[in-house]
C-alpha positions in Angstrom: 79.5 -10.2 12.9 78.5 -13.9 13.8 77.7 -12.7 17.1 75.7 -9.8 16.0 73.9 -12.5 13.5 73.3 -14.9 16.6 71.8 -12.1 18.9 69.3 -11.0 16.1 67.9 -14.6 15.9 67.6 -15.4 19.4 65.8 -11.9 19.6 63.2 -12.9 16.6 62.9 -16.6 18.1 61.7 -15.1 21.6 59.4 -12.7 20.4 58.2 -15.0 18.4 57.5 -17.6 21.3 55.7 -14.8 23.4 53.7 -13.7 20.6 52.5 -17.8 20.1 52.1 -17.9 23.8 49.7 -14.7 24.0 47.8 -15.9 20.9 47.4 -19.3 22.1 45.7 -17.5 25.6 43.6 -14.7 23.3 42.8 -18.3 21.8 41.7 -20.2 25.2 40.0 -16.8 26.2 37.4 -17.1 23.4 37.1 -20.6 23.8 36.3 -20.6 27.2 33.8 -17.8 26.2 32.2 -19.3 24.0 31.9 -22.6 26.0 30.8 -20.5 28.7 27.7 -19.1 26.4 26.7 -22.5 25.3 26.4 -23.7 28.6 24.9 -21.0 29.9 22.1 -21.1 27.0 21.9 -24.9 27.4 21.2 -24.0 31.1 18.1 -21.8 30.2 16.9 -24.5 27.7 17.1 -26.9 30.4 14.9 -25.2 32.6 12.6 -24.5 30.1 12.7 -20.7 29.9 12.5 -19.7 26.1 14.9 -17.2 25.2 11.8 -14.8 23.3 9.2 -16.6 25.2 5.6 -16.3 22.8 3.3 -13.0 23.5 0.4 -14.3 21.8 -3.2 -14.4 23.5 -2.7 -18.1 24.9 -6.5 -19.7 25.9 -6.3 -23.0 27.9 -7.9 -25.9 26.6 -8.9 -24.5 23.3 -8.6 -25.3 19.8 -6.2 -22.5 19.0 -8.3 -20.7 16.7 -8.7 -16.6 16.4 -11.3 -14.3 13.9 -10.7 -10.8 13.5 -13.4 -8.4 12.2 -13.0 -5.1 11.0 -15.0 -2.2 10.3 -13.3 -0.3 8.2 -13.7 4.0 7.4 -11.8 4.9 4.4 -11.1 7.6 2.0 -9.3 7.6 -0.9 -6.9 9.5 -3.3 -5.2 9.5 -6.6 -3.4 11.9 -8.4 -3.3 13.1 -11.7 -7.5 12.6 -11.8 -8.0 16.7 -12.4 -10.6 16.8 -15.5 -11.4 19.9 -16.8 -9.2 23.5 -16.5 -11.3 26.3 -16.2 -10.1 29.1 -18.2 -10.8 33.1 -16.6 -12.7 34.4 -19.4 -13.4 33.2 -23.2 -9.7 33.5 -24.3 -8.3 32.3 -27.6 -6.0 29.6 -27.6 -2.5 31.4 -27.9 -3.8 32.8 -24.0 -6.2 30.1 -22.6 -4.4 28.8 -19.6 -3.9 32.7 -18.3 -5.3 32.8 -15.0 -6.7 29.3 -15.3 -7.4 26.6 -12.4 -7.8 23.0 -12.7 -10.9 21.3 -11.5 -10.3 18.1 -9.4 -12.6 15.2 -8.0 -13.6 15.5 -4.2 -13.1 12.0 -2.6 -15.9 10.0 -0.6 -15.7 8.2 3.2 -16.8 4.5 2.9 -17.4 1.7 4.6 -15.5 -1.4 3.8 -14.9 -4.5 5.9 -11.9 -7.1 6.5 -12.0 -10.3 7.9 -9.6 -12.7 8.8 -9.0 -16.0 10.2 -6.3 -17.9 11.9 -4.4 -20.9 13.7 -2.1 -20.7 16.4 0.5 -23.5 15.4 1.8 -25.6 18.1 5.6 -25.3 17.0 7.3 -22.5 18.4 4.3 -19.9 18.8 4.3 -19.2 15.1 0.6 -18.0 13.9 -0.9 -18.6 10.4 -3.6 -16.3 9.1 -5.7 -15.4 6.2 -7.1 -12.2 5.5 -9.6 -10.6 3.1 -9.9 -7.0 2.9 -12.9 -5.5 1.0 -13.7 -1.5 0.1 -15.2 0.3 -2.3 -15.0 3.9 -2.7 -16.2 6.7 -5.1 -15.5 10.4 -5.8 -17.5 13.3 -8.1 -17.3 16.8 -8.9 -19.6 19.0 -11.6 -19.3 22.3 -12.6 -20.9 24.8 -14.5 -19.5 28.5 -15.8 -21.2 31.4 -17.5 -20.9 32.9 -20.9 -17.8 34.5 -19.7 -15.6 31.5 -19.1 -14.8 28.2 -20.4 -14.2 24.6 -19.5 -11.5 22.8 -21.4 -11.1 18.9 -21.7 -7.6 17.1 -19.6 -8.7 13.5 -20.5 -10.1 14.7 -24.3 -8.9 13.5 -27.3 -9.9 16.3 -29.8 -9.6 15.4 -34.3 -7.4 18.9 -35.5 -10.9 19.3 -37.2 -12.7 20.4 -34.6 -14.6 23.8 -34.4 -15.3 23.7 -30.8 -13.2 26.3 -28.4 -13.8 25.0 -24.7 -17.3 23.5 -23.0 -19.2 25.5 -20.1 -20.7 22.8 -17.9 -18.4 19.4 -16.7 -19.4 16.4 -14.9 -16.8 13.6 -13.6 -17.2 10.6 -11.7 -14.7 8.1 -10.7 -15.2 4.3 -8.5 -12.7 2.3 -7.2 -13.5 -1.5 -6.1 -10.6 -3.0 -4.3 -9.7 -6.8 -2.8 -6.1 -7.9 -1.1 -6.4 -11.4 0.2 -3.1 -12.2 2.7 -1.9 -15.0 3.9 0.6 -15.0 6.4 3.1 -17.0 8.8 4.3 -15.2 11.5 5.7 -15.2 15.3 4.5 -12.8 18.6 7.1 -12.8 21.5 8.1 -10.8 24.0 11.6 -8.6 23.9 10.6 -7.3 27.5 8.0 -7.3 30.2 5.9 -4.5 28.2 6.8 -4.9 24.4 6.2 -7.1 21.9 7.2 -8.1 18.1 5.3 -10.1 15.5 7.4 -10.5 12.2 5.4 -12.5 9.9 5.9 -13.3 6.0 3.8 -14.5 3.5 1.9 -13.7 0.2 -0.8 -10.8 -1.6 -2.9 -11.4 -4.0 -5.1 -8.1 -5.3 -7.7 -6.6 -7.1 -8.1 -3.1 -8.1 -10.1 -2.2 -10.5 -11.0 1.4 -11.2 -13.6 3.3 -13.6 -13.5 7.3 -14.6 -16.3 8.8 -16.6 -16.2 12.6 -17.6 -19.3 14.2 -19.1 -18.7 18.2 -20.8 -21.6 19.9 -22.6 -22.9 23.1 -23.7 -20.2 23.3 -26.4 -19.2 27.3 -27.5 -19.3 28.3 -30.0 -22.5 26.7 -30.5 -22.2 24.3 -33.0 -23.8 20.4 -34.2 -21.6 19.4 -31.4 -23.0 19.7 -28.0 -20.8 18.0 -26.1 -18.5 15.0 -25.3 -19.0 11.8 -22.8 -15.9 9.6 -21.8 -15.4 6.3 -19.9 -12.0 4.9 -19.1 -11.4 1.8 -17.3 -8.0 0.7 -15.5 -8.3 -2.8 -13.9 -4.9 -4.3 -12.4 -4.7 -7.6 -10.4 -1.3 -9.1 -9.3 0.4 -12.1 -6.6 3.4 -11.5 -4.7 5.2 -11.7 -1.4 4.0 -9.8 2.0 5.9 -9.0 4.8 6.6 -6.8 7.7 6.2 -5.9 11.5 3.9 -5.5 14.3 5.0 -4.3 17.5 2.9 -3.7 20.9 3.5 -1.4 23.8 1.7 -2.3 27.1 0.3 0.4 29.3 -0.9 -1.8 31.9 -4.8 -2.7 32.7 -5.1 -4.2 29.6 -4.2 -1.5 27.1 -1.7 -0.8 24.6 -0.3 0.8 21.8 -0.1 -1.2 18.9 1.9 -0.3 15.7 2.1 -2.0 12.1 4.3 -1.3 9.1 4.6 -4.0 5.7 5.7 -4.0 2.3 4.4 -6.0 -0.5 5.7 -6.3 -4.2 3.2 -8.0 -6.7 3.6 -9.4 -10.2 0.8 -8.9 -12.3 -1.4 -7.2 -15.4 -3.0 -3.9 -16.2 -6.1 -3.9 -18.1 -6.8 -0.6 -19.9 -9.8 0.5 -21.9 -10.7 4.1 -23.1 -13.4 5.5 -25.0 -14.5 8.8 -26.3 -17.2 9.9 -28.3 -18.3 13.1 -29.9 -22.1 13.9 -28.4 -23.9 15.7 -31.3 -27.0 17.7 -31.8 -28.9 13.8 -32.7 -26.2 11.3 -32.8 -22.9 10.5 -31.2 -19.6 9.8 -33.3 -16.8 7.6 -32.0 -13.3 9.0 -31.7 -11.5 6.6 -29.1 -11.8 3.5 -28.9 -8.5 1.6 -27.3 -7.9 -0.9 -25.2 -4.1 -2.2 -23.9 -2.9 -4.8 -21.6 0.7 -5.2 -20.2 2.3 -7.0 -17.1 4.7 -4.9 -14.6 5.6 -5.1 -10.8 3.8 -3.0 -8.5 4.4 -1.8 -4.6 2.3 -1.6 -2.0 3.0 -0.4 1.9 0.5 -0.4 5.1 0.8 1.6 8.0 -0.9 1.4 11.3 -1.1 3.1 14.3 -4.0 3.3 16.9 -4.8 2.0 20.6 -5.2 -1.8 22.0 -7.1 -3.6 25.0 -7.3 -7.1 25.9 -8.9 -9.2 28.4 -9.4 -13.4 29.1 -12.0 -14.5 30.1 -13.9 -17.8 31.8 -10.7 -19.0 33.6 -8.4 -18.5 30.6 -10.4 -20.1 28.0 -11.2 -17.3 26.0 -9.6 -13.8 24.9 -11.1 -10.8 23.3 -9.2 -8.1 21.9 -10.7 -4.5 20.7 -8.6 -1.8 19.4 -9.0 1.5 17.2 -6.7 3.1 15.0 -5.4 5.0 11.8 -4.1 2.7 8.6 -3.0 4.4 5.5 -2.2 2.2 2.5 -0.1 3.0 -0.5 0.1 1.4 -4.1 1.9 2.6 -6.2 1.7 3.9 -10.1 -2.0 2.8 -9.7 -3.3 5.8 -11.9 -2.7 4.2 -15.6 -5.2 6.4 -17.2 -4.4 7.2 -21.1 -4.3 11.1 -21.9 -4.2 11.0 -25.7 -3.1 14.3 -26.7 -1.9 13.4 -30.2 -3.6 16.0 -32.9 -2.5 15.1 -36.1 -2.5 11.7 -37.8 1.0 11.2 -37.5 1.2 11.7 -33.9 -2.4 10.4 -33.3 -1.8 7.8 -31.2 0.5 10.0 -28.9 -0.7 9.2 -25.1 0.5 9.9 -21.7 -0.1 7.0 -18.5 1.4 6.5 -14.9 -0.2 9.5 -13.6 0.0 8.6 -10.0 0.0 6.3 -7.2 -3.4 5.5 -4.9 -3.6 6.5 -1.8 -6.2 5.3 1.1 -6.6 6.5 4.6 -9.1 6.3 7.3 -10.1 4.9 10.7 -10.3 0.6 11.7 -12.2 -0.6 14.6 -11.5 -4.1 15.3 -12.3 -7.1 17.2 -10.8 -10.3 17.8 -11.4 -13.5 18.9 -9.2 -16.7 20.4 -10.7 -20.0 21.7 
C-alpha cells in the first residue's frame, strides 16, 4: 500500500514538473514574440516610416489651408404630407372612402449650396473642418373635381356642427428651409497603395424649419361656407455629435471612387403652430388655433457615393480636387404635423403627429482647394 502511495506521488510530482516546464516555454514563446513586435515596430519608427502614413493632399510650402464649394441639386421628400382624399362620386359618409385615392404633393429640384473650410493640423495628419450646408426646397399640388366627386379634408379639423359634405377644388403648398453647420476633426491615411480612410468626429448643429398651407373651396352642398384655408408650421433645431467615414478608391490618372457614410444624433426643440379657419361667404371664423413646443432627440444619416480627380499643381504647391456624385440624407421623425381629428368636445383636442421622417436626394458637384 505505501508503495503504491509513493508511486502515485512521484507520478503527480513529474507531471507536474513537465507541465511547469512546457508553460514556462509557452511563456518565453510569447515573450519573445512580443519583444520581437516591439522591436520590429520600434525599427519602422526609427526609420521614419509611419505605420498608416497620411493620404491627404500635401502642398509644399503652404499654409495648410483647403475650401470646398458645392453646388448642390436636391429633392426632397416626406411622408405622411397627402392632403385631400378624393372620393369616386358624391357618396354619403357611411361609403365615402369606396373607391377613393389620396392626393399627395409633387416635390421640386433645387439648388442649394455648401461650403466649407479647413486646416490641415501639423500633429499626425489630422484635418479640422467646418462646414455649412444651405437648401431650400418646395413642393405643390391643386386639384379640381366635378359635380360628381368630392374632395375631403386629411389635415381638417371640422366642429360636429358642420353642414358641409366634402370640397371640389384643393390647393396645397409645402416649403422647407434647411441649415446643418459641422465641425469636424478627422484623419486621411492610406491602408494600401490605392485606398484610403478618413474617420473624423465632431459636432451638428441644425435648422429645419418647415411650412404647409392647404387651401379647399367650392364647399357642396352649397352653403355660407365656401371653403377652408390652413397654415401649419413645424420648426425644429437641435446640437449633437457627428461622426462617420470616408473612404477612397484610386483608379489611377488621378481618378477615384470616393464613398461617405455618417451618423449624427441631435438634442434639441420642436416648434409647432397650426391654424384653421372656416372661409365664409364674407368673413372667416377661427377654429384652430395651437401652438406646442417640446424637446426630443432626433437622427440623422448621410450617404455618398459619386466619382473623384485630383491633380497638383506649380511644383507641389497647390492641389485641386473636382468630383460628382449622389448624397441622400435622412432625418428622422421630421414630419410633426398635428392632425386634429377630435369631433366632439370631449375628445376635441384629440391629435395625431410623427407622421414621417425627411428625406433628401440629389446630385453634388464639388471643388476643392489646398494651398
Amino acid at each position: 500500500m505505501k508503495k503504491h502511495t509513493m508511486g502515485t506521488s512521484l507520478l503527480i510530482a513529474l507531471s507536474y514538473t513537465c507541465m511547469s516546464a512546457l508553460h514556462a516555454d509557452v511563456s518565453d514563446a510569447q515573450m519573445r514574440s512580443l519583444e520581437n513586435r516591439v522591436n520590429a515596430l520600434e525599427q519602422k519608427k526609427s526609420t521614419g516610416n509611419a505605420l498608416n502614413p497620411s493620404g491627404r493632399p500635401q502642398v509644399r510650402d503652404g499654409a495648410d489651408l483647403f475650401i470646398n464649394i458645392d453646388w448642390l441639386i436636391w429633392q426632397a421628400h416626406e411622408n405622411g404630407l397627402g392632403y385631400a382624399v378624393k372620393t369616386s362620386s358624391s357618396q354619403t359618409v357611411t361609403n365615402a372612402l369606396y373607391r377613393s385615392s389620396e392626393r399627395n404633393l409633387s416635390f421640386d429640384w433645387d439648388c442649394g449650396f455648401r461650403f466649407g473650410f479647413g486646416w490641415n493640423t501639423p500633429r499626425d495628419g489630422w484635418d479640422l473642418s467646418a462646414t455649412w450646408t444651405w437648401f431650400h426646397n418646395k413642393a405643390h399640388d391643386d386639384i379640381t373635381v366635378g359635380s360628381t366627386k368630392m374632395l375631403l379634408p386629411v389635415f381638417s379639423y371640422e366642429p360636429s356642427n358642420t353642414t358641409i359634405n366634402g370640397f371640389r377644388s384643393a390647393d396645397a403648398k409645402w416649403w422647407l428651409k434647411l441649415n446643418l453647420i459641422d465641425l469636424d476633426l478627422g484623419r486621411e491615411f492610406f491602408v494600401s497603395k490605392w485606398m484610403t480612410l478618413r474617420p473624423f468626429i465632431g459636432l451638428r448643429t441644425g435648422w429645419i424649419y418647415q411650412t404647409n398651407k392647404v387651401t379647399f373651396g367650392k364647399a357642396t352642398p352649397s352653403s355660407s361656407q365656401t371653403g377652408i384655408y390652413m397654415k401649419d408650421k413645424n420648426n425644429y433645431w437641435g446640437l449633437g455629435l457627428h461622426s462617420g467615414l470616408d473612404s477612397e478608391w484610386g483608379l489611377g490618372a488621378g481618378f477615384s471612387v470616393f464613398a461617405k457614410a455618417a451618423a449624427s444624433l441631435l438634442y434639441g426643440f420642436f416648434q409647432i403652430d397650426s391654424y384653421e379657419t372656416q372661409l365664409l361667404s364674407s368673413s372667416r371664423n377661427d377654429t384652430v388655433n395651437n401652438k406646442d413646443s417640446f424637446r426630443v432627440d432626433r437622427a440623422m444619416t448621410d450617404l455618398a457615393l459619386g466619382l473623384r480627380w485630383d491633380t497638383m499643381l506649380s511644383d507641389d504647391r497647390f492641389h485641386i480636387g473636382l468630383q460628382a456624385g449622389w448624397e441622400h440624407l435622412m432625418f428622422f421623425g421630421q414630419n410633426q404635423f398635428k392632425r386634429f381629428y377630435g369631433m366632439a368636445l370631449s375628445n376635441a383636442g384629440a391629435f395625431v403627429a410623427n407622421q414621417g421622417d425627411l428625406t433628401i436626394q440629389g446630385w453634388t458637384l464639388s471643388g476643392r482647394f489646398d494651398f
